[in-house]
Structure formats: C-alpha cells, structure tokens
C-alpha positions as CSV (number, residue, x, y, z in Angstrom):
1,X,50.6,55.5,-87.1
2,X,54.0,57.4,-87.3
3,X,57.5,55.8,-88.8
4,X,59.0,56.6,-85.4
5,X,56.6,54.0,-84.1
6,X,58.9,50.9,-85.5
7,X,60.5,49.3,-83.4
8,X,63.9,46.4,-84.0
9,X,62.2,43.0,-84.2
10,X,58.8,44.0,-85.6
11,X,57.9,41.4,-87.6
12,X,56.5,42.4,-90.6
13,X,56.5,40.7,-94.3
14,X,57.7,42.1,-97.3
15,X,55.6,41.7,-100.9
16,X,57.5,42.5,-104.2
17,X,55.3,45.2,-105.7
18,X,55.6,44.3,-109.4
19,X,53.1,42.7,-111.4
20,X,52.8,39.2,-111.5
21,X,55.2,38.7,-108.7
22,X,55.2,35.4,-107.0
23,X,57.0,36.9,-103.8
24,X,53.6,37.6,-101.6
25,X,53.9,38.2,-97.9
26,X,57.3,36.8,-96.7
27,X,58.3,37.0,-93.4
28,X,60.9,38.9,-92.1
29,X,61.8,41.7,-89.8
30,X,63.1,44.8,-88.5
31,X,66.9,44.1,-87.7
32,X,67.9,48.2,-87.5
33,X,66.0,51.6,-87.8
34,X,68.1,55.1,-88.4
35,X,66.7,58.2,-88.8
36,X,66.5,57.5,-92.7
37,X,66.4,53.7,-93.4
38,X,65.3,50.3,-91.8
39,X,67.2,47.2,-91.9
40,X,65.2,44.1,-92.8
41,X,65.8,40.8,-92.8
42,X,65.8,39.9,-96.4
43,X,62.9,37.2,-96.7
44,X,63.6,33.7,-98.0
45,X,61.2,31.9,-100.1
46,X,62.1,27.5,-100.4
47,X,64.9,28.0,-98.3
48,X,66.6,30.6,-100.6
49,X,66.9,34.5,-100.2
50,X,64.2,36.2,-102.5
51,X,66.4,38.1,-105.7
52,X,65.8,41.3,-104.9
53,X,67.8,44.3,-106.7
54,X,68.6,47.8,-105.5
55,X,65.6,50.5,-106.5
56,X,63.1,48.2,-106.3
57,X,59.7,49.0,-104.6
58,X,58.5,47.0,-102.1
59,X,55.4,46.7,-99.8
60,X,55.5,46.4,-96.2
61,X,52.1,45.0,-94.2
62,X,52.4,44.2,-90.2
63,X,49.8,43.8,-87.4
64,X,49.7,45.7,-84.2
65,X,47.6,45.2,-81.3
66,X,45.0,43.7,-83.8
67,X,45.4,46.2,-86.6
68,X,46.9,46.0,-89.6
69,X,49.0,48.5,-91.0
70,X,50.9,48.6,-94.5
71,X,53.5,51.4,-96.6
72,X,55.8,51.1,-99.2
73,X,59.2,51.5,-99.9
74,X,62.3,51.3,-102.1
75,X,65.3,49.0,-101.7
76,X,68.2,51.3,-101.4
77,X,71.1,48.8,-100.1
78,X,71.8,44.9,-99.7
79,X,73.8,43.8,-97.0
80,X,74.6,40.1,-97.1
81,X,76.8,40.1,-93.8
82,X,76.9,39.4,-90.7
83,X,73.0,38.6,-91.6
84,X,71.5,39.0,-94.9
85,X,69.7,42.5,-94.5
86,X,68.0,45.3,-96.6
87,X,68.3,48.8,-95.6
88,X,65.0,50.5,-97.0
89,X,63.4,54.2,-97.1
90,X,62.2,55.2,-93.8
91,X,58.4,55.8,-95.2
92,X,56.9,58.8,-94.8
93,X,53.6,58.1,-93.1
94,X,51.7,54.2,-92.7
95,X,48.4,53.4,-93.2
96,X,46.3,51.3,-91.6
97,X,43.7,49.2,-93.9
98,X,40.4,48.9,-92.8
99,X,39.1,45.6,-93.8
100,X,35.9,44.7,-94.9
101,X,33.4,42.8,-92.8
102,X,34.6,39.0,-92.9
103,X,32.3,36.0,-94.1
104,X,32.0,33.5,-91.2
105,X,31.1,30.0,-92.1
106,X,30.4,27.3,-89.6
107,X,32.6,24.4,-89.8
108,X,33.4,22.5,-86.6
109,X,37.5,21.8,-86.9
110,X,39.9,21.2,-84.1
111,X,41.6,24.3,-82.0
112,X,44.1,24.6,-79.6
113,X,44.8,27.5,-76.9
114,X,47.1,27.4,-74.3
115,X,46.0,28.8,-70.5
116,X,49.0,30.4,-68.2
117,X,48.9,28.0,-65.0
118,X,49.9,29.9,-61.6
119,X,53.2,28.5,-61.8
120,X,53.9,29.8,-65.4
121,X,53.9,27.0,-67.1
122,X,51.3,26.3,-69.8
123,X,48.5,23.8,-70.2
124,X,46.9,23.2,-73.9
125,X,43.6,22.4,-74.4
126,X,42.4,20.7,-77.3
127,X,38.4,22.0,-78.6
128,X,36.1,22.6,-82.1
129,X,35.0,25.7,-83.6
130,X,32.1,26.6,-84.3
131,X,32.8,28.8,-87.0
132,X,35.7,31.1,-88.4
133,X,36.4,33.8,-90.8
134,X,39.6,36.0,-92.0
135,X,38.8,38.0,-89.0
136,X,38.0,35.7,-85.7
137,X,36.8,32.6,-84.4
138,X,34.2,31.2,-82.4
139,X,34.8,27.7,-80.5
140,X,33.7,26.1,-78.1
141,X,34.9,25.9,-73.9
142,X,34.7,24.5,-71.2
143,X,37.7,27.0,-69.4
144,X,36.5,30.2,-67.4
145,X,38.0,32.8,-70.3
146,X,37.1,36.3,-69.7
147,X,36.9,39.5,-72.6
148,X,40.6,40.7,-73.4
149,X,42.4,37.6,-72.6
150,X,45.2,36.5,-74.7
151,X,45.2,32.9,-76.2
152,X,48.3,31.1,-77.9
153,X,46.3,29.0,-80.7
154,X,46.6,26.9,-83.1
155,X,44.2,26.4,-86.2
156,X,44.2,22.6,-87.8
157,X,42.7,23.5,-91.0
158,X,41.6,20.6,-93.1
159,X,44.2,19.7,-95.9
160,X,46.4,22.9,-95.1
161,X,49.2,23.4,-92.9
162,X,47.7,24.3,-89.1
163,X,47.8,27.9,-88.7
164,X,49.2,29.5,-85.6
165,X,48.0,33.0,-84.2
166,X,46.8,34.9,-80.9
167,X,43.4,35.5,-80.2
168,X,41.7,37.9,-78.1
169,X,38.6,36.9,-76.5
170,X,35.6,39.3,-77.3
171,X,33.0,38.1,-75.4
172,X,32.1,34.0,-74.1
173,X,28.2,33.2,-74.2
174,X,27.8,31.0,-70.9
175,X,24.9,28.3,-71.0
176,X,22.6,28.2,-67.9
177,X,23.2,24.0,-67.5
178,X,26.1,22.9,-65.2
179,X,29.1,21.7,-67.1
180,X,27.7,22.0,-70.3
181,X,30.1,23.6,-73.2
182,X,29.9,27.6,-73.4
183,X,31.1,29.6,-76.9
184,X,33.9,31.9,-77.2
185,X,33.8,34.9,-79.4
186,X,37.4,36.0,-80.6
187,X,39.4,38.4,-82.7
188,X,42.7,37.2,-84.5
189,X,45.0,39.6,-82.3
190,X,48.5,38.4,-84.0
191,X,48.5,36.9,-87.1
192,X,50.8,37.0,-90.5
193,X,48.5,38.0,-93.7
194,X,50.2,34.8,-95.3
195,X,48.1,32.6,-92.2
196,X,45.1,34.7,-92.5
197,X,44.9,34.2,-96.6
198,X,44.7,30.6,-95.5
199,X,41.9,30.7,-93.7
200,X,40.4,33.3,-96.3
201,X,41.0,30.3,-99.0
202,X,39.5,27.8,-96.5
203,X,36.2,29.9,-96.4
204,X,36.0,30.5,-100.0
205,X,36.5,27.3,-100.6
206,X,33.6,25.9,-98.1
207,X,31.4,28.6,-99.4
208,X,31.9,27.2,-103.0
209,X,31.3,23.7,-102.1
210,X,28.4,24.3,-100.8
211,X,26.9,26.2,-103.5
212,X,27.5,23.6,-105.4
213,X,25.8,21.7,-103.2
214,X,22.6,23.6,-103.2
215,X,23.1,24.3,-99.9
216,X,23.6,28.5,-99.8
C-alpha cells in the first residue's frame, strides 16, 4: 500500500513507540494529508489528550478492506486549535502484517447483526456463536446470508465491554431439515486492534481455564 492511498477520516490508532508505554492503540484519525505530513486527531486516553511531545516516534496500525496495515512516524507539530491535531511524517511506504493463523475456541455467547430491510431501515437480530477467534466468527442463523455480505455486529463478551465490528460472511453451511439453524462462517472485515486484543484475551483466557481444567 502506497502513502498516497490515505485518505481524511481514515481511522486509524496511534501507539507511542517507547518502551513500557501505556498508550497502546488509541483511536483517532486522519483530519488532513499534504504532500509531506498528516494531520491526526491527537488520541485521548480517560478522557484527557495523551502527552505527546514534538520528535517523538509513533506507530500507526489501520484496517482496510479486511487487512491490516501499520508504519511509523515522528511527531513533527501539535496543533491544539480549532481541534486538537498532530501533523506527522508522511511515511515513506506501509506495510501490511500478515497475521498468524488464529486459535478458535468454541464458546456459545450472544451476537448481534443487523440486516438492511428494503425500505433502508435496519432489523437486529439477536443469535450465539459457535466459536470465535482474533480473526472471525462462526454463529449460528436462521437469515438467508450469502458469501461477501456485510454485517454491523456486535460481540457480548463475557465480563468485558461488548465489542463492536463488521463482519464478512465467508461461507453459511445450510442443514438439510426445514427451519432448523444453519452456521455462518465470517471474517472480522472492520475492526480496531484495541477490540480484536479483546477477543485475543478472551480466547487466551478460555484456553487457560480449560487446561487447568484437564480439558485440552
């Protein structure tokens, strides 16, 4: 992917790259881009702008069209009005990280998608997955979804704040019986690497317990 590529109002988030740092993948996004800098919103952190000085490096991670992409770059101005913004290097090239392959565990928790009706307005339904991973999810339906489709969810992990995303549909096995429940394969399409660490930690964490349980 090319720096010409970024576009105003890419969201993006922003990690401080110093050891130790607790600013980790803050959201924020492109305000401006010149032929030499891009204008970020500065990220806030507790409801106060991160301290962020001039010269220092940051790292810059986004998803696009279910890829991630990340590139670093150094603070060269801080503008605190009309919005608080930080005008950055323009990098020289972006990579995109390949991820490893993702651990699925099955846990059935609750999901919701959302289904464009033919007047445009938008009915949720409420379902279970049947498992998930830092790089999909598979849950169960009973709505005629097709491969590509777009889906507006919602994730209720347990004890953790819900996590909100877009998936893409893969690939939905059908059952043969009539109006019995059929699986839907997906791909997180849009996500934030501060959601997907979340569900990261949530599969870590079931993997763990049931070790300890004797039961992997």
């Amino acid at each position: 992917m090319q720096a010409s590529e970024l576009k105003v109002n890419q969201r993006i988030e922003i990690t401080v790259d110093e050891e130790g740092t607790e600013y980790k993948n803050l959201p924020s996004r492109i305000e401006e881009v010149t032929d030499q800098h891009l204008y970020i919103a500065i990220p806030m952190k507790w409801g106060q702008l991160i301290p962020v000085r001039v010269r220092q490096k940051l790292i810059v991670s986004f998803n696009q069209q279910g890829r991630f992409f990340q590139f670093e770059t150094v603070i060269m101005h801080r503008h605190l009005k009309p919005i608080p913004m930080l005008a950055v290097l323009k990098p020289d090239s972006i990579r995109e990280i390949q991820r490893r392959q993702w651990v699925r565990v099955p846990v059935s928790i609750p999901l919701k998608f959302g289904l464009l009706n033919e007047d445009e307005s938008t009915t949720v339904h409420e379902t279970t997955t049947v498992d998930i991973s830092g790089g999909g999810v598979c849950f169960l339906t009973r709505n005629p979804l097709a491969a590509g489709q777009l889906l507006d969810a919602e994730i209720d992990l347990p004890n953790r704040e819900p996590v909100y995303c877009q998936l893409k549909v893969l690939r939905v096995l059908e059952t043969k019986t009539e109006g019995s429940v059929n699986k839907a394969f997906s791909e997180y399409y849009d996500i934030s690497e501060s959601q997907r660490e979340r569900i990261i930690a949530y599969v870590f964490e079931k993997q763990r317990e049931w070790i300890k349980k004797g039961l992997i």
